[in-house]
LUMFI-313596 format. One line per 8 residues: number of its first residue (from 0); their letters; for each residue z, y, x of C-alpha. Coordinates in Angstrom, 1 decimal. Last residue first. Layout:
<recs>
NUM) A) Z/Y/X  ...
</recs>
This chain:
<recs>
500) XXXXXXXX) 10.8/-24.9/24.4  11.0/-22.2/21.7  11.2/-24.0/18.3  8.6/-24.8/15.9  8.4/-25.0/12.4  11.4/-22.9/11.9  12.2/-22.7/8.2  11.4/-21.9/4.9
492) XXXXXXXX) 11.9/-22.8/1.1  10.4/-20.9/-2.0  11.1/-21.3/-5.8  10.1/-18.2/-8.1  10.4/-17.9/-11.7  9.1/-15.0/-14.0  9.7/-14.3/-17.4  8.3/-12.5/-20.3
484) XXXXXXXX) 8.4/-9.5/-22.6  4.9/-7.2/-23.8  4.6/-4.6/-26.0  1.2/-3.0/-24.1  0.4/-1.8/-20.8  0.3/1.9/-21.8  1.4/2.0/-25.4  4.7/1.9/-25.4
476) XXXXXXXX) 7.8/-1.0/-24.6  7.6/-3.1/-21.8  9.9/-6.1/-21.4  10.7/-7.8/-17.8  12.6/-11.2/-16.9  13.0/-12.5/-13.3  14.1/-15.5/-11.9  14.4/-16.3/-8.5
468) XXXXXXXX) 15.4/-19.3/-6.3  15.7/-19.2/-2.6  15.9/-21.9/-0.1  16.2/-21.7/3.6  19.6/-22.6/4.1  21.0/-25.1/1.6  24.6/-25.1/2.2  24.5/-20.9/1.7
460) XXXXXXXX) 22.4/-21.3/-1.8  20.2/-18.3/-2.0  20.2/-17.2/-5.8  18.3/-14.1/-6.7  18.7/-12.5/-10.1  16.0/-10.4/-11.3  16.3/-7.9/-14.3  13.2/-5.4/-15.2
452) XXXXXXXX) 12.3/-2.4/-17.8  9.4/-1.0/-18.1  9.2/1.9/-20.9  5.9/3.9/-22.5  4.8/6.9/-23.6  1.9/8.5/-24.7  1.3/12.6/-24.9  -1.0/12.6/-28.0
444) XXXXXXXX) -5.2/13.1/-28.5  -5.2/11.5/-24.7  -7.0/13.5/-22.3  -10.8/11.9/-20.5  -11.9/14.2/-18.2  -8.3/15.9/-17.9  -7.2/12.5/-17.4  -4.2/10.5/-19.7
436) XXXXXXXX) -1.7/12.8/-21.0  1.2/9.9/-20.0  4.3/10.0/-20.3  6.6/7.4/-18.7  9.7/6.1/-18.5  10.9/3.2/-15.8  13.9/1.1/-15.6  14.0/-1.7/-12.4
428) XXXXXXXX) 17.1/-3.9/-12.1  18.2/-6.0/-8.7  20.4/-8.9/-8.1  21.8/-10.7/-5.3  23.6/-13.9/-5.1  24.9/-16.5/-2.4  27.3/-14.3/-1.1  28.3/-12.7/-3.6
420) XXXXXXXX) 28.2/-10.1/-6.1  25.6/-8.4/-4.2  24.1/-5.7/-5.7  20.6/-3.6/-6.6  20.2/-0.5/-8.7  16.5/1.4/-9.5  15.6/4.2/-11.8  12.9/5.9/-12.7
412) XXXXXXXX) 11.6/8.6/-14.9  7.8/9.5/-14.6  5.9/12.5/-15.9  2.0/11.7/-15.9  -2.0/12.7/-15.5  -3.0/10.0/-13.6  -3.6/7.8/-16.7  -7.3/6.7/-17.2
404) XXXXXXXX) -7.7/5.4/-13.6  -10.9/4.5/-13.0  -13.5/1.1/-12.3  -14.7/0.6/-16.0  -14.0/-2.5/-17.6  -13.7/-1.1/-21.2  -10.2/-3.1/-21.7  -9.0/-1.2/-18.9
396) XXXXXXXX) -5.8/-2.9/-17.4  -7.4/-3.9/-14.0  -8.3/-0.3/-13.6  -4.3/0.5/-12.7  -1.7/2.2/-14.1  -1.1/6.1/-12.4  2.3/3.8/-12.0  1.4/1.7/-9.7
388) XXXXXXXX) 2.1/4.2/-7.0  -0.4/3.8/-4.1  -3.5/1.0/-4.0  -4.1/1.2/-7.1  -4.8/-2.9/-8.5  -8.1/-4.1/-9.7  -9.2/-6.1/-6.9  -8.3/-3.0/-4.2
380) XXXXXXXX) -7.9/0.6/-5.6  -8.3/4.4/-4.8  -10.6/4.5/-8.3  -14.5/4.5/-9.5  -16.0/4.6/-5.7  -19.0/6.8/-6.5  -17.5/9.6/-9.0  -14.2/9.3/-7.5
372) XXXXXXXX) -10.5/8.5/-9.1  -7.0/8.0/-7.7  -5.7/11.6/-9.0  -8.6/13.3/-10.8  -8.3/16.7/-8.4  -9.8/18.5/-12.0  -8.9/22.0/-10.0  -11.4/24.1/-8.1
364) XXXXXXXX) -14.3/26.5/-8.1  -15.1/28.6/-5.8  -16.2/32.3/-5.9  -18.7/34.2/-3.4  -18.5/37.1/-0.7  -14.8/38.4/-0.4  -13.1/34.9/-1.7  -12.1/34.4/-5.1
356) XXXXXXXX) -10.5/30.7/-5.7  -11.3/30.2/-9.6  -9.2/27.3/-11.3  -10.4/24.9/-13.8  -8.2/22.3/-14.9  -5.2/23.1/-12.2  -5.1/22.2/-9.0  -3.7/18.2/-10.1
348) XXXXXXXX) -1.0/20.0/-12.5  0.3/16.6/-14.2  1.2/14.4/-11.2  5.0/14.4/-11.5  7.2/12.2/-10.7  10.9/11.4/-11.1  13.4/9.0/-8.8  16.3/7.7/-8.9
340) XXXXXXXX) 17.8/4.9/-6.4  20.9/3.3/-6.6  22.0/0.4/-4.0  25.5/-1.5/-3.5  26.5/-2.2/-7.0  29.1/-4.2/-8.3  30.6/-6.9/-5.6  31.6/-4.2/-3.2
332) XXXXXXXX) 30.8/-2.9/0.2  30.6/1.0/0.3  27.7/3.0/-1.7  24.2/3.2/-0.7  22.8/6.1/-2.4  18.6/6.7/-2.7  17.6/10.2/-4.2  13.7/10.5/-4.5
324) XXXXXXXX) 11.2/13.3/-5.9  7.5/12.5/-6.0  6.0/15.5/-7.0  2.6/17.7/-8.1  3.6/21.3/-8.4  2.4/22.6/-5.3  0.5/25.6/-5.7  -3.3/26.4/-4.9
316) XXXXXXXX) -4.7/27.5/-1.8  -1.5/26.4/0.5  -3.2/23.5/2.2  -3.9/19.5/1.4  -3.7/20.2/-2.4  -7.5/20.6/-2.7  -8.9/19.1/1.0  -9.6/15.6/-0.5
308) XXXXXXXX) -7.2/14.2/-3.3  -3.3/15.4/-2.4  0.0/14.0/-3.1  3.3/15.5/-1.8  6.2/13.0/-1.8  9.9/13.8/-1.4  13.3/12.0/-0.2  17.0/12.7/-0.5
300) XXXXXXXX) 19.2/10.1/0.9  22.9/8.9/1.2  24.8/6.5/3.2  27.9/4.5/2.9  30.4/2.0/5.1  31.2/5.6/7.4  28.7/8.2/6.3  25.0/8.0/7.3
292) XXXXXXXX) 23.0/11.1/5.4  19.1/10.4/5.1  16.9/13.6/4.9  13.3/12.3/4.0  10.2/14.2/4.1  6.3/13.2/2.9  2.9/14.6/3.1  0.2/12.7/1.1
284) XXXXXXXX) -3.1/11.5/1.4  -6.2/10.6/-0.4  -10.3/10.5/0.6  -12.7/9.1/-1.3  -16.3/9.4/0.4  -17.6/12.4/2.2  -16.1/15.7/2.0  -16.9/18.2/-1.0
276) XXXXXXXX) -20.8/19.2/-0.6  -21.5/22.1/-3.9  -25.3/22.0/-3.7  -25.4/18.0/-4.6  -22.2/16.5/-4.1  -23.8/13.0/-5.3  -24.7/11.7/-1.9  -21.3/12.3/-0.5
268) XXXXXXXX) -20.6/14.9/2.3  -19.4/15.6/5.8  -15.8/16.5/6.8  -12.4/14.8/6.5  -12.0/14.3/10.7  -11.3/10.1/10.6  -14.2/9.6/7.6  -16.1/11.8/9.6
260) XXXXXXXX) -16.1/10.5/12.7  -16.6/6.9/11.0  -19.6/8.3/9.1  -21.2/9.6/12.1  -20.3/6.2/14.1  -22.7/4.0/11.7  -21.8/3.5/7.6  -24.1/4.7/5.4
252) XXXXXXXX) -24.2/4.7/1.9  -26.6/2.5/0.2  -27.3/3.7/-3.1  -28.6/1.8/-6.2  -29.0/3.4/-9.6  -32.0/5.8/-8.4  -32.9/9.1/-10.1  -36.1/10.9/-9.0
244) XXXXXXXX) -36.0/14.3/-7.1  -38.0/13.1/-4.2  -35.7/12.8/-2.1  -33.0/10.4/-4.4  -31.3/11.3/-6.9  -27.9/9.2/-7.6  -27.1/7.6/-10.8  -24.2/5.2/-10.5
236) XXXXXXXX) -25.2/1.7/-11.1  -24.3/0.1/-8.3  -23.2/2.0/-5.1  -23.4/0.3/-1.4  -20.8/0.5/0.9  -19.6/3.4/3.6  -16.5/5.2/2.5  -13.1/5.0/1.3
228) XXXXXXXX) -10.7/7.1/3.0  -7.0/7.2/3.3  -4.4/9.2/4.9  -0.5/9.7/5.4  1.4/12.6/6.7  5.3/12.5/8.1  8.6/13.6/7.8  11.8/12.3/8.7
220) XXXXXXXX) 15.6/14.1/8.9  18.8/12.3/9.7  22.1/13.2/9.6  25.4/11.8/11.0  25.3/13.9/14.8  26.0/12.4/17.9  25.6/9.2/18.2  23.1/9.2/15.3
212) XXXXXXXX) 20.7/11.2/17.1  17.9/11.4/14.7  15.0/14.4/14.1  11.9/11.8/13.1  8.3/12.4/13.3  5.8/10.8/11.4  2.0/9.8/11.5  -0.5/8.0/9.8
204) XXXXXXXX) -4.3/7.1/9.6  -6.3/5.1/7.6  -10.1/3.9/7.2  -11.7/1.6/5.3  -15.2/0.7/4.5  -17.0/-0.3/1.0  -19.2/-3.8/1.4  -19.6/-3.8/-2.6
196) XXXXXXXX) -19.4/-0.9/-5.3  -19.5/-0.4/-8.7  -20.5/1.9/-12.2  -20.7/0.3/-15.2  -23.4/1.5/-18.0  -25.8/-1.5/-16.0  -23.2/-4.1/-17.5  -23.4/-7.7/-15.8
188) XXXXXXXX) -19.7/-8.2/-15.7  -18.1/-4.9/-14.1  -15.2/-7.2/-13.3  -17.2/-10.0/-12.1  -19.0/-7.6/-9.8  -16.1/-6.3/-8.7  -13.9/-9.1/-8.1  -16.9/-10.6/-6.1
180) XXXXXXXX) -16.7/-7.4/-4.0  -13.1/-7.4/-3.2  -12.9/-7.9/0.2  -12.9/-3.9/1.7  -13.1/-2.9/4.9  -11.8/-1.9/8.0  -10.8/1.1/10.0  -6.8/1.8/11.3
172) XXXXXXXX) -5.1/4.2/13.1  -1.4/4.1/13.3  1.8/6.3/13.8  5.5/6.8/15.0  7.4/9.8/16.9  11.1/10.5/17.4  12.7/13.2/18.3  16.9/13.8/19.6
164) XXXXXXXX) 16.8/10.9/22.5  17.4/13.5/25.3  14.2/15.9/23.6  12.6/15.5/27.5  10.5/12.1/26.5  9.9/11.6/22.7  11.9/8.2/21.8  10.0/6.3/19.9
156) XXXXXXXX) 9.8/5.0/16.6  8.2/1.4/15.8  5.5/-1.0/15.8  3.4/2.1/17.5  0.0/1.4/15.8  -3.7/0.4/16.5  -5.2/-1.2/13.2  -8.1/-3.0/12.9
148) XXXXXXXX) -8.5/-4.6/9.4  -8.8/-6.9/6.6  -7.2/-5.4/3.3  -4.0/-6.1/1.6  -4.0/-7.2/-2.0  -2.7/-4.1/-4.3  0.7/-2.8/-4.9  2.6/-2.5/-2.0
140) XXXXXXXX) 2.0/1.8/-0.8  0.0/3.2/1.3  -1.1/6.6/-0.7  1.6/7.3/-3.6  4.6/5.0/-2.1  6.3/3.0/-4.9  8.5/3.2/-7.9  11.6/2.2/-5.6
132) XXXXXXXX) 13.9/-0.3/-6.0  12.7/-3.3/-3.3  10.9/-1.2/-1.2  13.7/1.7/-0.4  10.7/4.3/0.9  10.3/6.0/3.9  7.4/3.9/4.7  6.1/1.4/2.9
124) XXXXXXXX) 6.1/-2.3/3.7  2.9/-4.1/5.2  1.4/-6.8/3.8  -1.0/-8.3/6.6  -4.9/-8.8/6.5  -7.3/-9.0/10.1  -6.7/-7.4/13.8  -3.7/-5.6/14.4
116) XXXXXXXX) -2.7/-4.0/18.2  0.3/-3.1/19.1  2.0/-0.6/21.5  5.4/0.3/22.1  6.0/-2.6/24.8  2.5/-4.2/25.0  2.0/-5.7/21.6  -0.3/-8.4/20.8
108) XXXXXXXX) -0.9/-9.3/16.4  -3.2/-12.4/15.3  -4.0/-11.6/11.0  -4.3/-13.9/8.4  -2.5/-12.9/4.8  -3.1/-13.5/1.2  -6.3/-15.7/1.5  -6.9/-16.5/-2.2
100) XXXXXXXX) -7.8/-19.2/-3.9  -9.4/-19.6/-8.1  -9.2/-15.9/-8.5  -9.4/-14.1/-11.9  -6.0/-15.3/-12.1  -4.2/-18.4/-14.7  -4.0/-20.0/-11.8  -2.8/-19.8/-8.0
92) XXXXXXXX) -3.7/-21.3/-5.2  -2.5/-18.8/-1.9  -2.8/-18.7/1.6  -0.7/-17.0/4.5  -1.6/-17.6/7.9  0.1/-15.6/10.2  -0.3/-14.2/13.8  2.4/-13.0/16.2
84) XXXXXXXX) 2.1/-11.8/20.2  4.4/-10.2/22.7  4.0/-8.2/26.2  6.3/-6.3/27.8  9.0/-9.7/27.2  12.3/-10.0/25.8  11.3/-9.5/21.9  9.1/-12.1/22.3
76) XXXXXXXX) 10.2/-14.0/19.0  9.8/-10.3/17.7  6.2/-10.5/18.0  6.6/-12.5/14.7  5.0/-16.3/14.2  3.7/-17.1/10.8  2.6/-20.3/9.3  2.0/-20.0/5.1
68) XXXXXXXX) 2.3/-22.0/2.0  1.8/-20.2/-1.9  1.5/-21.8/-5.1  0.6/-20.0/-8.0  1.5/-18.7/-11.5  0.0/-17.2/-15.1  0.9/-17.6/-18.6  0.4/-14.1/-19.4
60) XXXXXXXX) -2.4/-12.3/-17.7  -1.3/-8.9/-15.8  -1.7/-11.5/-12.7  0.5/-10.8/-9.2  -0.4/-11.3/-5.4  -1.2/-7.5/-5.3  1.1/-6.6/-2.8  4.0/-7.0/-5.3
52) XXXXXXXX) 4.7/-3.4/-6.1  3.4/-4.3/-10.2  3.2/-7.5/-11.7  6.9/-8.4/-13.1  7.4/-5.0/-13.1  4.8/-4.0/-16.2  5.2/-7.4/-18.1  2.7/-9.5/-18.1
44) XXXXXXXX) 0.5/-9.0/-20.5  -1.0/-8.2/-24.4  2.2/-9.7/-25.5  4.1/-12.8/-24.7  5.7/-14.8/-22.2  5.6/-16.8/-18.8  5.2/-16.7/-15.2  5.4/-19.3/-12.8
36) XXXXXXXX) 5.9/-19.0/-8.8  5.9/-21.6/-6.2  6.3/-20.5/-2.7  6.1/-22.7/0.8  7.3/-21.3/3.9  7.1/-21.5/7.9  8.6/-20.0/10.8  6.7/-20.6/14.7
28) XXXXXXXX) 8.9/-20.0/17.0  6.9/-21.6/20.2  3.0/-23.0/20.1  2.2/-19.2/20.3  4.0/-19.3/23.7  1.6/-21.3/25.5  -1.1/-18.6/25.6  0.3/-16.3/27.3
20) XXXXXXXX) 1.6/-18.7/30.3  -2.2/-19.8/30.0  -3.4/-16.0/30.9  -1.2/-15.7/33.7  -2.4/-19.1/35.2  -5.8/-17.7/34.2  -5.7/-14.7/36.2  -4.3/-16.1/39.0
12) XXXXXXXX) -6.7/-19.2/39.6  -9.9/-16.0/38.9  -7.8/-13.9/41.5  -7.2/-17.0/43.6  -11.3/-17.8/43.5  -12.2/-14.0/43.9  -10.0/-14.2/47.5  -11.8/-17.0/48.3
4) XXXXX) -15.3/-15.7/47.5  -14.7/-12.6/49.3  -13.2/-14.6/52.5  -16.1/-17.0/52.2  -18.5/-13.8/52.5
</recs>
């Protein structure tokens, strides 16, 4: 017996010895930074760029800024160890915002070698895309507020054993939930013709595979799948019948381990399928390739995005006409231009209006894929903002406050360049076209058009390390967002605020 208890007393003295030793490293390597950002002009808003891709921490409202201060400590300061761990705190005051503080990151990270696990909000970048020139990622992409969460992810490719270093694998699995309730309800202000939701759950899933031996061969090939669904939550003012045939305005959808199967396996039903059952809640994903070329000082890259809205899309039933198309060029060091991108999209097919899919005992009916939009859930978005490309514009700009995306039915032309022309300076420019037809619920009378056009200078000051100052100025011409110009300036310091012992 006093052996037992002896032996459970070192394990316990172990245990916590190793546990401490843990523990005492989040005290070390600890970064810092403080942000203040102003934003000025004229029009009906901000300009397009100047708001969009910028993880949501942005106002369309003129006259608009904030100041920012967060703590963060990367599980790359324990790069040497199996085991690491990061956390941030990351909170915003800003003004001139529907918000009067916001919690733009806090999250506590461990990783064990390949592994990590995520628990709360982080901005995360997109994948396979250049994120500083691009138009965006269609499904998890950096334009609205990130969402609290659970995530279990590789934090980067890995080597697939027996392929001698030749595939790669990477992927996540996330649930949480949305935290923009109040935003809603403010948004839909009182009005029992709007339709809402609050306490909506989250779920994402990932995965890629990558053909790269760079020792031996220059080229590069990734593809991968992303996924989305919105479920769960409880629906205002959307007319739902309940079992006795009578028409409620208030749903609450479930959320218990059914519903988390099925938002992970696409499969079940929503409330307002009726006799034709879909899947349940909004579901979005996309399929993606990228063939990267690494010359000697350069590189070259051909990407493409496949969107899809539930299962239409998803398979071969209908054609795929719907496109992201990418080329991204790094040229050799100069004091020009380092960085192109080009890009077009397309998102005008969508299935097909109406389109009849035989089969041998009845017909289906498909097409009208409403990009972004759900008849329970309004849009794919977070606080106003899509949460993919920004460019299918957003519900924040609707003047009629309704939760949807009014313009998912679009060409897009875009073009990104970014240089260094030295040391101390960068620059990037952003040049969109668009046409728009608007839904096929709701078409515009005329193909609308608009242009976004953005140049940002950066200045980081090599005596002054830590300190960055940039200013922005963006003009949109057209009808989608409005005639609007305006600038933006950014001031932000950081540094170590701890150092490892």
């Amino acid at each position: 017996m006093y052996k037992r208890r002896f032996s459970l007393l070192i394990t316990s003295c172990l245990l916590c010895t190793a546990v401490n030793a843990q523990l005492s490293r989040l005290g070390e390597d600890v970064d810092y930074q403080v942000t203040a950002s102003g934003q000025f002009g004229d029009g009906e808003h901000a300009p397009f760029w100047l708001s969009a891709n910028r993880y949501g921490l942005a106002s369309i409202n003129n006259n608009s800024g904030y100041v920012r201060a967060s703590i963060q400590r990367d599980t790359q300061a324990d790069s040497q160890r199996n085991w690491r761990l990061g956390y941030a705190a990351d909170l915003v005051v800003p003004f001139g915002y529907d918000s009067k503080f916001l919690v733009q990151q806090l999250y506590a990270e461990a990783a064990y070698k390949l592994v990590r696990l995520s628990i709360g909000q982080k901005e995360r970048p997109a994948e396979m895309k250049n994120n500083e020139l691009s138009s965006g990622s269609m499904v998890l992409g950096t334009n609205a507020r990130p969402l609290p969460q659970i995530r279990v992810e590789t934090s980067d490719f890995f080597a697939f054993p027996g392929t001698k270093q030749w595939i790669h694998l990477k992927g996540h699995l996330a649930y949480g939930w949305y935290a923009d309730n109040q935003w809603q309800r403010d948004f839909n202000n009182g009005n029992n013709a709007r339709s809402y939701t609050n306490n909506s759950l989250y779920h994402s899933k990932a995965g890629y595979l990558r053909v790269s031996n760079l020792e031996k061969f220059p080229l590069t090939f990734t593809g991968g799948v992303e996924m989305v669904c919105q479920f769960g939550g409880t629906a205002w003012n959307v007319p739902i019948k309940n079992k006795n045939g009578e028409l409620e305005t208030t749903h609450a959808m479930k959320g218990g381990v059914k519903e988390y199967l099925q938002a992970f396996i696409p499969t079940g039903s929503d409330v307002i399928d009726g006799d034709n059952p879909n899947v349940m809640g909004n579901n979005v994903g996309s399929y993606q390739a990228r063939l990267d070329y690494h010359g000697k000082g350069w590189g070259a890259s051909l990407y493409g995005e496949h969107f899809f809205e539930d299962h239409s899309m998803m398979g071969f039933d209908f054609d795929w006409k719907d496109f992201l198309w990418g080329a991204e060029i790094k040229l050799p060091s100069n004091p020009i231009i380092s960085t192109v991108v080009l890009e077009h999209m397309r998102t005008t097919d969508q299935s097909g209006p109406v389109f009849s899919n035989k089969t041998d005992k009845t017909p289906s009916i498909g097409g009208v894929d409403d990009y972004y939009c759900h008849g329970i859930y309004g849009a794919y978005q977070h606080a106003g903002f899509v949460m993919g490309t920004p460019l299918l514009i957003s519900p924040i700009y609707n003047e009629n406050n309704n939760i949807y995306c009014y313009d998912n039915r679009i060409t897009a032309q875009h073009v990104g360049v970014s240089g260094n022309p030295c040391n101390d300076l960068s620059y990037r420019i952003l040049y969109t076209h668009e046409k728009s037809l608007g839904t096929y619920k709701v078409p515009r009378e005329n193909p609308t058009t608009s242009d976004f056009l953005m140049a940002e200078v950066t200045y980081r000051p090599h005596k002054i390390e830590g300190l960055a100052i940039t200013a922005s100025y963006g003009q949109d011409w057209g009808s989608l967002t409005g005639n609007n110009q305006g600038a933006l300036l950014t001031v932000s310091y950081s540094g170590g605020l701890t150092t490892k012992k």
